[in-house]
C-alpha positions, 0 to 999 in steps of 0.5 A: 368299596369304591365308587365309579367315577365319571365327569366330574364326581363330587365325593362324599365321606358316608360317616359324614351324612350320618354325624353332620347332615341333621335328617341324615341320608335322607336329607342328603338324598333330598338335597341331590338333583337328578343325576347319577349317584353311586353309593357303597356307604361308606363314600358316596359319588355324584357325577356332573357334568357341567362346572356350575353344576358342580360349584351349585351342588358343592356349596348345597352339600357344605350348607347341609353341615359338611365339610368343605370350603373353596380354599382347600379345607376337604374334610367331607367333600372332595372331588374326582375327574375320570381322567385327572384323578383326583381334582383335590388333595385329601388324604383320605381318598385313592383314586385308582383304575381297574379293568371290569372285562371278564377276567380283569380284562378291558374295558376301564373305569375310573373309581374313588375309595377311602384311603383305609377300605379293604373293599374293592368291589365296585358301585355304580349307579343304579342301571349304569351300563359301560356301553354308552356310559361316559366312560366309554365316550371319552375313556379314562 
């Protein structure tokens, strides 16, 4: 499946939390601030805004046992810019767009995938609306 992409999103291999984070998804999810999160289980998607937000959380993920280091090592952690694609080069994520109107028709999200998912269907994160959305602020 794929994960909706906003701001700047912070993604996260699902098979990661389970080998490497002791305590698993529910430490994951302690370790999260209040934000928007999109999850199919198999990639997980948090949407910041601010850089320092990013950087913070970045570093508190790496800490909980994934793996991730400033100078390029993206293991388990990668990150996604709506408008840019993919911020990082990994070779286990497709950045792509697709049109959620009726039919396929406009409007148009960004989203996030692992690079071997047959599943297309798109998670947002939970009471997520395109009217309003930053998506439809400041488009893709």
């Amino acid at each position: 499946m794929a994960v909706l992409v906003e701001a700047t999103t912070i993604l996260v291999r699902g098979s990661a939390i389970d080998e490497k984070v002791v305590g698993g998804w529910e430490t994951f999810k302690a370790a999260l601030p209040s934000c928007d999160v999109s999850s199919d289980n198999e990639l997980v998607g948090i949407s910041l805004i601010e850089p320092a937000e990013v950087r913070q959380l970045a570093d508190k993920l790496a800490a909980l046992g994934l793996g991730f280091t400033w100078d390029g090592h993206f293991e388990d952690i990668a990150f996604a810019d709506q408008k840019r694609g993919l911020i990082t080069q990994c070779d286990w994520l497709v950045f792509e767009t697709a049109n959620i109107g009726i039919g396929g028709t406009p409007p148009e999200v960004a989203m996030c995938r692992l690079v071997n998912s047959q599943r297309h269907e798109l998670r947002v994160p939970e009471g997520w609306r395109y009217q309003g959305s930053l998506t439809e602020q400041f488009g893709n």
